[in-house]
PyMOL Python script that loads the backbone (N, CA, C, O; Angstrom):
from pymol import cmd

cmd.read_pdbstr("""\
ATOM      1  N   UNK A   1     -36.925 -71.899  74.990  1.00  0.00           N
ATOM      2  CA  UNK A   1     -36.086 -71.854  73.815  1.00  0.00           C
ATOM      3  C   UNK A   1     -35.645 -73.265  73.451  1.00  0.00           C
ATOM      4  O   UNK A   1     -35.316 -73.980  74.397  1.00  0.00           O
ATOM      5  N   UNK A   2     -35.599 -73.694  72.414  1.00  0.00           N
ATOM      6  CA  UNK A   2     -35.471 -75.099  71.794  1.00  0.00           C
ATOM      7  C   UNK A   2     -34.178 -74.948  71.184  1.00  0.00           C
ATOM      8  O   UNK A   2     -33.927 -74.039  70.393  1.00  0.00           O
ATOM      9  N   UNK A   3     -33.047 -76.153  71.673  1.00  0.00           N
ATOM     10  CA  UNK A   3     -31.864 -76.101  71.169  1.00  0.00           C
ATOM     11  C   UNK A   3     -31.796 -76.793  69.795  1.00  0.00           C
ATOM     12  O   UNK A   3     -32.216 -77.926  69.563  1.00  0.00           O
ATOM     13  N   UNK A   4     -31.225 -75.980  68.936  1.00  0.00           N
ATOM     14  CA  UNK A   4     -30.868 -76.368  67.400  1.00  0.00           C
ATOM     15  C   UNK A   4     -29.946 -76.875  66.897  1.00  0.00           C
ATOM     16  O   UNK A   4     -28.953 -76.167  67.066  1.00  0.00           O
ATOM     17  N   UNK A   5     -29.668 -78.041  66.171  1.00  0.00           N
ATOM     18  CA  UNK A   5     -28.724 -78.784  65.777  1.00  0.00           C
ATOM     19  C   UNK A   5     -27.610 -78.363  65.532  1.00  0.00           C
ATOM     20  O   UNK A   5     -27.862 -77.355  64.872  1.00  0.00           O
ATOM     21  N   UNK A   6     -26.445 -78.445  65.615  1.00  0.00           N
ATOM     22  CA  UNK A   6     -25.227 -78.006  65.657  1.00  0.00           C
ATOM     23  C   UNK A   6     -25.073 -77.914  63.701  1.00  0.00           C
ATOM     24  O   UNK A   6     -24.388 -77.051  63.152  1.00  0.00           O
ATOM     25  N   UNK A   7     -25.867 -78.991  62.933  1.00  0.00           N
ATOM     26  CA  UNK A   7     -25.984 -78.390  61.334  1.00  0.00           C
ATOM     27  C   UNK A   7     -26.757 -77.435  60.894  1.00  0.00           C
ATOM     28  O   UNK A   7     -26.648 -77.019  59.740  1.00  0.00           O
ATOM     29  N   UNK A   8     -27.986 -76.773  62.088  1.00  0.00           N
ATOM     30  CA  UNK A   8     -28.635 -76.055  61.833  1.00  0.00           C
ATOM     31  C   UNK A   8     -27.645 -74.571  61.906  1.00  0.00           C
ATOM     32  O   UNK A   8     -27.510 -73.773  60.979  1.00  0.00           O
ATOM     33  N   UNK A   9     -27.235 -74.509  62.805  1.00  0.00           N
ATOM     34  CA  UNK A   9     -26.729 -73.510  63.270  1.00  0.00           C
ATOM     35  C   UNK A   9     -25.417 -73.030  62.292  1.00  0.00           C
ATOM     36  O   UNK A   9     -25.190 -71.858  61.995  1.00  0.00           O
ATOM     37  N   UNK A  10     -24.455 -74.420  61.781  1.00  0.00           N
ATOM     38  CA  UNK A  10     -23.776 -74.080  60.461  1.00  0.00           C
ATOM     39  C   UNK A  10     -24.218 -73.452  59.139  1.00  0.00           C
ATOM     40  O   UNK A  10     -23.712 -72.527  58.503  1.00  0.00           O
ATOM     41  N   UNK A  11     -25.373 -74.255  58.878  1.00  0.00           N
ATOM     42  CA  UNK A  11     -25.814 -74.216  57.829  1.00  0.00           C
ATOM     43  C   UNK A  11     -26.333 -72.753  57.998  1.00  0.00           C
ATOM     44  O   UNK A  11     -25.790 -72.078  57.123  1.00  0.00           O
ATOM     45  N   UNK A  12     -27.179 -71.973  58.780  1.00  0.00           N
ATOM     46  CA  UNK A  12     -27.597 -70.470  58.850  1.00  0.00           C
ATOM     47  C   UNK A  12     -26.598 -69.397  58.797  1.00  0.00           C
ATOM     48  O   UNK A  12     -26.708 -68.290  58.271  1.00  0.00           O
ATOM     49  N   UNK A  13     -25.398 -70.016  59.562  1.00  0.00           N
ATOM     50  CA  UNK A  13     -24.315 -69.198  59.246  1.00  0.00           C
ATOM     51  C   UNK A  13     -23.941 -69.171  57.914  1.00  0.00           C
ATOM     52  O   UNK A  13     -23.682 -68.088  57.388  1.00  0.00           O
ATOM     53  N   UNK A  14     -23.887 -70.031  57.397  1.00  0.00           N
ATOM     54  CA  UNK A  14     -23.507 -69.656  56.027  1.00  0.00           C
ATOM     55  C   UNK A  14     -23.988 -69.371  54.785  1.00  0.00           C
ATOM     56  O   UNK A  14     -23.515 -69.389  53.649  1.00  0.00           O
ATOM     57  N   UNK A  15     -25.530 -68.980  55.494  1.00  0.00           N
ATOM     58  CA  UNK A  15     -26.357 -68.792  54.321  1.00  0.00           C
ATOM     59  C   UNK A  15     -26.893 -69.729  53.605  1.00  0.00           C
ATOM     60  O   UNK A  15     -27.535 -69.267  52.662  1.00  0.00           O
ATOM     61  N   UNK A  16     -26.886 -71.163  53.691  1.00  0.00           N
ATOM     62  CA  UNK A  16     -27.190 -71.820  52.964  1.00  0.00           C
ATOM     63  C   UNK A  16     -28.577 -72.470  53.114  1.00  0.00           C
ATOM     64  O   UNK A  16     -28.838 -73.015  54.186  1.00  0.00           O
ATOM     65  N   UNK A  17     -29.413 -72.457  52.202  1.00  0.00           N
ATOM     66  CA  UNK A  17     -30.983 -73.340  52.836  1.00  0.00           C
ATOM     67  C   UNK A  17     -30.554 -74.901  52.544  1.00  0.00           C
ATOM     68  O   UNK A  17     -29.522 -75.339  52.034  1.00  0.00           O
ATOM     69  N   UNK A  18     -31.807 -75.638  53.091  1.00  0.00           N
ATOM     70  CA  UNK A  18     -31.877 -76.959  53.462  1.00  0.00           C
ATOM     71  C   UNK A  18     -31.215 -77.569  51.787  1.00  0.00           C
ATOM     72  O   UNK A  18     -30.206 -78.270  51.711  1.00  0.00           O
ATOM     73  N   UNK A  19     -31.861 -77.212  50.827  1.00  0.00           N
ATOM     74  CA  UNK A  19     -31.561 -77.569  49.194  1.00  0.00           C
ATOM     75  C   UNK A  19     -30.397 -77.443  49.085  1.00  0.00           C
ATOM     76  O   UNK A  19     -29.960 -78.522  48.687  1.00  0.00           O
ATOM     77  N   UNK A  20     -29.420 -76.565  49.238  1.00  0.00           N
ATOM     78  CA  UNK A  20     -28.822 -76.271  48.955  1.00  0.00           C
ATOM     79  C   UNK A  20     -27.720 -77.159  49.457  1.00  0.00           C
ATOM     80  O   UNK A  20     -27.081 -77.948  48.761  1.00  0.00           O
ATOM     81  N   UNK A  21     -27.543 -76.910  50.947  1.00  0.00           N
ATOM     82  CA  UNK A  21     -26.815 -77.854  51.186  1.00  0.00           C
ATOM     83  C   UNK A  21     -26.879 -79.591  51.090  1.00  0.00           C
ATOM     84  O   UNK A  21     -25.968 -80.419  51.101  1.00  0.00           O
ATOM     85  N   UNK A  22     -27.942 -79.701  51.019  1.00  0.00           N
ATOM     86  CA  UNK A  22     -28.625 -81.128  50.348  1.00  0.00           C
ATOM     87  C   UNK A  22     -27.678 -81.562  49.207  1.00  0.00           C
ATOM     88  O   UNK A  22     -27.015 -82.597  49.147  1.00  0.00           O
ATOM     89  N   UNK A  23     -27.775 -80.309  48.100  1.00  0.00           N
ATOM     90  CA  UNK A  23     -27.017 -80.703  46.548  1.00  0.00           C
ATOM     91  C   UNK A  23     -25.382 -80.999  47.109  1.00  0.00           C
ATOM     92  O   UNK A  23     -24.865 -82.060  46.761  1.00  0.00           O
ATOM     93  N   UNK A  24     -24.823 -80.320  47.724  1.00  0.00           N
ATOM     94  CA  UNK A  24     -23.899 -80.485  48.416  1.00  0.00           C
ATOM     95  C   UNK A  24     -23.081 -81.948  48.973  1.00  0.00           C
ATOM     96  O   UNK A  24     -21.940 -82.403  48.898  1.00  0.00           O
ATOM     97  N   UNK A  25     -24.476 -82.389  49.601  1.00  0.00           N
ATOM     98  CA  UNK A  25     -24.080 -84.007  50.080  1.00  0.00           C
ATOM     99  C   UNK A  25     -24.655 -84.672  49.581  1.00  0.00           C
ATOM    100  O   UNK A  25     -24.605 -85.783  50.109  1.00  0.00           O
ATOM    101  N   UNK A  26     -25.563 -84.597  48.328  1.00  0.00           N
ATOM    102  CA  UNK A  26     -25.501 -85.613  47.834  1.00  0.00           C
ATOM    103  C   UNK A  26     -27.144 -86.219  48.308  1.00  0.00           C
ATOM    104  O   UNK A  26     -27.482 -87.352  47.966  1.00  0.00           O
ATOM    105  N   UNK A  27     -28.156 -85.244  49.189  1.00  0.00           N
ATOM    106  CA  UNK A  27     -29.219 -85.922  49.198  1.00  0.00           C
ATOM    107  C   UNK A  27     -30.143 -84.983  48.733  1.00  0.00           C
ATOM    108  O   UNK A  27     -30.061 -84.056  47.928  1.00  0.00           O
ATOM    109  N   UNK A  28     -31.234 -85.532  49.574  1.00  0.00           N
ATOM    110  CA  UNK A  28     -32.858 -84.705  49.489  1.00  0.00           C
ATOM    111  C   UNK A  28     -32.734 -83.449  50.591  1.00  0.00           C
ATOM    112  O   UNK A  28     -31.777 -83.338  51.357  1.00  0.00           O
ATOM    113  N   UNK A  29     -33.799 -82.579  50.541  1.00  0.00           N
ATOM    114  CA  UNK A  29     -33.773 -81.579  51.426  1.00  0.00           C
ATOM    115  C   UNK A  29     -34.473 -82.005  52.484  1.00  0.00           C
ATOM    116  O   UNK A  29     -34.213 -81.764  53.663  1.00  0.00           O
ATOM    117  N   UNK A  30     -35.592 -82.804  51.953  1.00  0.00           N
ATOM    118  CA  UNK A  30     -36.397 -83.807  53.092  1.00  0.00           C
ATOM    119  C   UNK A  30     -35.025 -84.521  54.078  1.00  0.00           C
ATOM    120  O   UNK A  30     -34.947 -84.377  55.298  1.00  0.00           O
ATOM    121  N   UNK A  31     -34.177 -85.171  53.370  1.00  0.00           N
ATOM    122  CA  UNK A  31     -33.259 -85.975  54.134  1.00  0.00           C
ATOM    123  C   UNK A  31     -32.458 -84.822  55.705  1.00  0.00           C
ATOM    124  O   UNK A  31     -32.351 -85.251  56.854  1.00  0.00           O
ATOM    125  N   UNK A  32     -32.105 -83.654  55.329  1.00  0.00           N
ATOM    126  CA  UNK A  32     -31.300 -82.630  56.146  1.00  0.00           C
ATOM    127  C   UNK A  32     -32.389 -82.198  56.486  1.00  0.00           C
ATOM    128  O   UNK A  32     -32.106 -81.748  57.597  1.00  0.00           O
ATOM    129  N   UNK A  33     -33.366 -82.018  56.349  1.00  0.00           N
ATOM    130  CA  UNK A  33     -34.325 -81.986  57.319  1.00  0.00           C
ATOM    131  C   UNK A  33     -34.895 -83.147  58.523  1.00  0.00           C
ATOM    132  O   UNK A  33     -35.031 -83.160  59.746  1.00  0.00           O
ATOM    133  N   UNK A  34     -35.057 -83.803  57.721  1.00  0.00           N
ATOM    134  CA  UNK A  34     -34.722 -84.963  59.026  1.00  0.00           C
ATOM    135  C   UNK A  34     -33.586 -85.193  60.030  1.00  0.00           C
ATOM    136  O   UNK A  34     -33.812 -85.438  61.215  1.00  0.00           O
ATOM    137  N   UNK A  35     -32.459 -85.112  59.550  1.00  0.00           N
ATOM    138  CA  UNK A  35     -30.910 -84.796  60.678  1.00  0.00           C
ATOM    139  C   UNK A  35     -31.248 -84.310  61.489  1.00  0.00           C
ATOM    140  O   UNK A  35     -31.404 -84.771  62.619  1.00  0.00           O
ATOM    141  N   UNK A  36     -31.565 -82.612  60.887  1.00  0.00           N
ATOM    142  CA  UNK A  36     -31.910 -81.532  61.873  1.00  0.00           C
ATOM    143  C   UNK A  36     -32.411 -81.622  63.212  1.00  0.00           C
ATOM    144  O   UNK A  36     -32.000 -81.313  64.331  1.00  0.00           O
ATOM    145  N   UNK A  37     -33.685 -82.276  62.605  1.00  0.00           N
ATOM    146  CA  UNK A  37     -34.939 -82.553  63.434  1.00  0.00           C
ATOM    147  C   UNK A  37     -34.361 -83.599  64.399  1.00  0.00           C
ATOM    148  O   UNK A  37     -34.580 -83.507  65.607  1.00  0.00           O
ATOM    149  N   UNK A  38     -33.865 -84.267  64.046  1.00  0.00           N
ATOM    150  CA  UNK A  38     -33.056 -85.799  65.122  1.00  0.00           C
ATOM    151  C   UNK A  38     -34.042 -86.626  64.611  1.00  0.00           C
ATOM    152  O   UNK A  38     -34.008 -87.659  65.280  1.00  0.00           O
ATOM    153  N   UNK A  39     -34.904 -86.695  63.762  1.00  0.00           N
ATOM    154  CA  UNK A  39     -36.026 -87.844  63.057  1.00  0.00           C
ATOM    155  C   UNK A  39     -34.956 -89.015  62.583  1.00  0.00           C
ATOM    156  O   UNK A  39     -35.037 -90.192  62.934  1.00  0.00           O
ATOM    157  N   UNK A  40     -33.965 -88.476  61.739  1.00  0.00           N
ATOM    158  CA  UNK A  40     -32.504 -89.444  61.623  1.00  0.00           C
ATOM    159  C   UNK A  40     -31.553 -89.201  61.296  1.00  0.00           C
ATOM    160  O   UNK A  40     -31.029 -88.126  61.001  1.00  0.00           O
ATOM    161  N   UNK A  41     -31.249 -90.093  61.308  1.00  0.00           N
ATOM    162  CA  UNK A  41     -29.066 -89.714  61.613  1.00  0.00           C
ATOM    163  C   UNK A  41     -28.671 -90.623  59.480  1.00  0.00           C
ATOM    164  O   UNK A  41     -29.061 -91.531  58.746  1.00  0.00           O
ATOM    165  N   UNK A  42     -27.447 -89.199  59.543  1.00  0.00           N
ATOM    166  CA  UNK A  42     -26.996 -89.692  58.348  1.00  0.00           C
ATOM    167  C   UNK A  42     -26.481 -91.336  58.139  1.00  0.00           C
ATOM    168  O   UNK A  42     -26.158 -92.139  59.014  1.00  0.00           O
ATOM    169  N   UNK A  43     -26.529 -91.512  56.687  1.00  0.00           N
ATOM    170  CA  UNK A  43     -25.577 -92.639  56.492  1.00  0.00           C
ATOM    171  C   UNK A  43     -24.384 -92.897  57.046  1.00  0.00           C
ATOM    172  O   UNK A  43     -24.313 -91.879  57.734  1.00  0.00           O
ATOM    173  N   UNK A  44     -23.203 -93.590  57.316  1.00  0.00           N
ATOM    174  CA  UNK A  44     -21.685 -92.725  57.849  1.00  0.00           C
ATOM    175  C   UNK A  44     -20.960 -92.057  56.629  1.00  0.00           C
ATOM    176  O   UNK A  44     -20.294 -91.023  56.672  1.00  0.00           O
ATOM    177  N   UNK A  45     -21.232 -92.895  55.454  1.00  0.00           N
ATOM    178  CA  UNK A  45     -20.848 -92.465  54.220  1.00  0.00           C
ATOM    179  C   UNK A  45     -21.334 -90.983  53.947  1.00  0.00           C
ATOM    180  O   UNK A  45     -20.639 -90.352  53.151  1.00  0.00           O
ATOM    181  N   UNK A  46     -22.463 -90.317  54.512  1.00  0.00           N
ATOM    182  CA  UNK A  46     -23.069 -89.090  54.013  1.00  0.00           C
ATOM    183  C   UNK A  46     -22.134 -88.270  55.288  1.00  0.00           C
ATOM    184  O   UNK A  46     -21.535 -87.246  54.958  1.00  0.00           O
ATOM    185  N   UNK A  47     -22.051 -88.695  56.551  1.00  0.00           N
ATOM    186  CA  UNK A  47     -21.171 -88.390  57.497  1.00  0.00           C
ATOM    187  C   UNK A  47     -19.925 -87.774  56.853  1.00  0.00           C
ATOM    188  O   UNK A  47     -19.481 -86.678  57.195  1.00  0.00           O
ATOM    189  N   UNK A  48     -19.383 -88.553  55.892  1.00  0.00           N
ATOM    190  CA  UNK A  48     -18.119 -88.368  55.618  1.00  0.00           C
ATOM    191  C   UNK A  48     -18.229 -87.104  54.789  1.00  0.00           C
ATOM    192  O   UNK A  48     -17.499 -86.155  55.075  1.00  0.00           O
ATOM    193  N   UNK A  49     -19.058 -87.021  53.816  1.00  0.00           N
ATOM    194  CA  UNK A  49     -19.421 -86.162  53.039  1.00  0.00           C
ATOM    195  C   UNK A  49     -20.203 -84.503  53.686  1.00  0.00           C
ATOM    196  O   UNK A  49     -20.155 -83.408  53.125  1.00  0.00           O
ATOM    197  N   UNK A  50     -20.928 -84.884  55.118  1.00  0.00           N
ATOM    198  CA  UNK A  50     -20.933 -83.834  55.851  1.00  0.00           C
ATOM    199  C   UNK A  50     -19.802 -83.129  56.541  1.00  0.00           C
ATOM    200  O   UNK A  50     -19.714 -81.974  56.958  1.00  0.00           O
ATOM    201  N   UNK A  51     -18.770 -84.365  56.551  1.00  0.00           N
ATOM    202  CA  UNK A  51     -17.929 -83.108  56.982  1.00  0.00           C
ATOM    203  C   UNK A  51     -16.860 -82.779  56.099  1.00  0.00           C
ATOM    204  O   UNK A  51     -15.954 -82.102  56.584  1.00  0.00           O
ATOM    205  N   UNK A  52     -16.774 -83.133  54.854  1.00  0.00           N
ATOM    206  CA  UNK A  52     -16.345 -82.638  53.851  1.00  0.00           C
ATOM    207  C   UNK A  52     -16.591 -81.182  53.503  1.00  0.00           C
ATOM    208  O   UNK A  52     -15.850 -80.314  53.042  1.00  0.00           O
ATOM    209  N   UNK A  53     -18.112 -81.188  53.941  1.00  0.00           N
ATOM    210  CA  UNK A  53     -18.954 -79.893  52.991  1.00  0.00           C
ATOM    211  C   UNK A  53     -18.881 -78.661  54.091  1.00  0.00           C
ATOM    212  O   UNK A  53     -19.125 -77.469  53.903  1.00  0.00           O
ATOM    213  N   UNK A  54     -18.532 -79.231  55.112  1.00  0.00           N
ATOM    214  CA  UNK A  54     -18.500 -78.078  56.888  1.00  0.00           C
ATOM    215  C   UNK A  54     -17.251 -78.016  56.918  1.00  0.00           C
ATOM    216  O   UNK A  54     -16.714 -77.594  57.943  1.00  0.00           O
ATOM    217  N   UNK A  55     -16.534 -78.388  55.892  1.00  0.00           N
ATOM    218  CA  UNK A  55     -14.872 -78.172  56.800  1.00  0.00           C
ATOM    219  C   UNK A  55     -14.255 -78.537  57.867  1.00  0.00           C
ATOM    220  O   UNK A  55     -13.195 -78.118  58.333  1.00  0.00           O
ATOM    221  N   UNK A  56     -15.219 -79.629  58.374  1.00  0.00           N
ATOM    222  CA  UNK A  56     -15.048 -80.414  59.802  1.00  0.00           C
ATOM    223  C   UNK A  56     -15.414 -80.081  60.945  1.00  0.00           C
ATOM    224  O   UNK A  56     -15.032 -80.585  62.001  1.00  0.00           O
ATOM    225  N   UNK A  57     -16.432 -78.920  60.755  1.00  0.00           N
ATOM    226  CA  UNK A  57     -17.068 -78.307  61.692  1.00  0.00           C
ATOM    227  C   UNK A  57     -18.259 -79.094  61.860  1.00  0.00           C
ATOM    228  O   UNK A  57     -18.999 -78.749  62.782  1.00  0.00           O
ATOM    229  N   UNK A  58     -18.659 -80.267  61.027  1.00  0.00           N
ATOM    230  CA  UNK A  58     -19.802 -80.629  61.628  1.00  0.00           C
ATOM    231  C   UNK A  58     -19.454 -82.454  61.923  1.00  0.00           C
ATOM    232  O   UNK A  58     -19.377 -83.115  60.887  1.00  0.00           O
ATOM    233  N   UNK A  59     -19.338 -82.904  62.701  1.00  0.00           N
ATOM    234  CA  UNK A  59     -18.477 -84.362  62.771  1.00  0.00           C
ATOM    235  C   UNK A  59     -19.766 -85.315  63.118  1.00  0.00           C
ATOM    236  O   UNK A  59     -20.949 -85.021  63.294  1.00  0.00           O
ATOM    237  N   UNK A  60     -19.098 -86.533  63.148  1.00  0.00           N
ATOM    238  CA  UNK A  60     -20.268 -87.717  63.315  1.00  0.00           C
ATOM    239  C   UNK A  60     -20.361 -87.429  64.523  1.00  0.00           C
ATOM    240  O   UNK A  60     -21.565 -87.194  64.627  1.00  0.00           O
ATOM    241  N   UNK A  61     -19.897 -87.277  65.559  1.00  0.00           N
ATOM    242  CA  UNK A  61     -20.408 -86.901  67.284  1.00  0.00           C
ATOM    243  C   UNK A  61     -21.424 -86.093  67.199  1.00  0.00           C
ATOM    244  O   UNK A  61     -22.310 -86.259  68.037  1.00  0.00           O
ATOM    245  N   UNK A  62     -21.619 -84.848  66.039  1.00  0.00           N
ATOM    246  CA  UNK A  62     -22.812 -84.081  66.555  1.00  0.00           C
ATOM    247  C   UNK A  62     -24.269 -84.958  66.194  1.00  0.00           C
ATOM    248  O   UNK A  62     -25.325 -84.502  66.634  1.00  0.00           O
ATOM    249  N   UNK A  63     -24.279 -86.210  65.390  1.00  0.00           N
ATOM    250  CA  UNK A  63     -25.591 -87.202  64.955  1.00  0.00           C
ATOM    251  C   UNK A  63     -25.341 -88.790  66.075  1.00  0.00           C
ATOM    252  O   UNK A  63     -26.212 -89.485  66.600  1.00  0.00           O
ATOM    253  N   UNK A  64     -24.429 -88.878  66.106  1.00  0.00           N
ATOM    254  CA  UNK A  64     -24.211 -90.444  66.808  1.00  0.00           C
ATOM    255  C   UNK A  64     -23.499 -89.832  68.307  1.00  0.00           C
ATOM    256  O   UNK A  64     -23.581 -90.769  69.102  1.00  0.00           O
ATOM    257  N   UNK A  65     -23.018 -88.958  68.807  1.00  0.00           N
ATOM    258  CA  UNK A  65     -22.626 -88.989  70.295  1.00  0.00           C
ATOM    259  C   UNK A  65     -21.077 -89.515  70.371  1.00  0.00           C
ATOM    260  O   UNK A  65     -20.608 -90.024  69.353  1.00  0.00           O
ATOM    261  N   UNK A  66     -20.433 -89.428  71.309  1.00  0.00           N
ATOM    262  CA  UNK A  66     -18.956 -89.572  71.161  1.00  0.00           C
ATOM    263  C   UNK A  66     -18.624 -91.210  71.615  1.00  0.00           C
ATOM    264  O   UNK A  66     -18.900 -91.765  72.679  1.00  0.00           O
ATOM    265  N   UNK A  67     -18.122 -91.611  70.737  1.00  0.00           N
ATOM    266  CA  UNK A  67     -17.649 -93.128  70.963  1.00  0.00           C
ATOM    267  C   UNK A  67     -17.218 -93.547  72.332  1.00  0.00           C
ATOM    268  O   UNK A  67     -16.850 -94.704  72.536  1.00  0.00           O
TER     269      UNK A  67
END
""", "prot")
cmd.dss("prot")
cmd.show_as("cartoon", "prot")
cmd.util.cbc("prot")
cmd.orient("prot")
């Protein structure tokens, strides 16, 4: 079993596909697909805006690791 990104796992809960939440922050669907994947880590600026859009359920620790 392959563990899934802590945005994957938001984002399914709430129904939302990759686009969707994309329009949300402000990118591509390609881009939250890449997060996902760990291919790459948001801007911090899109950071900020991810956890705007999660309600703070999704923080820069779950892409960069805890300071």
């Amino acid at each position: 079993m392959t563990r899934r990104h802590p945005l994957t796992v938001w984002r399914k809960s709430q129904h939302l596909s990759m686009a969707a939440f994309a329009r949300q922050v402000g990118v591509t669907r390609e881009a939250v697909r890449q997060w996902e994947n760990g291919a790459s880590k948001p801007h911090f600026l899109k950071v900020r805006a991810i956890e705007k859009a999660t309600g703070g359920s999704i923080r820069a620790t779950h892409f960069y690791g805890a300071a």
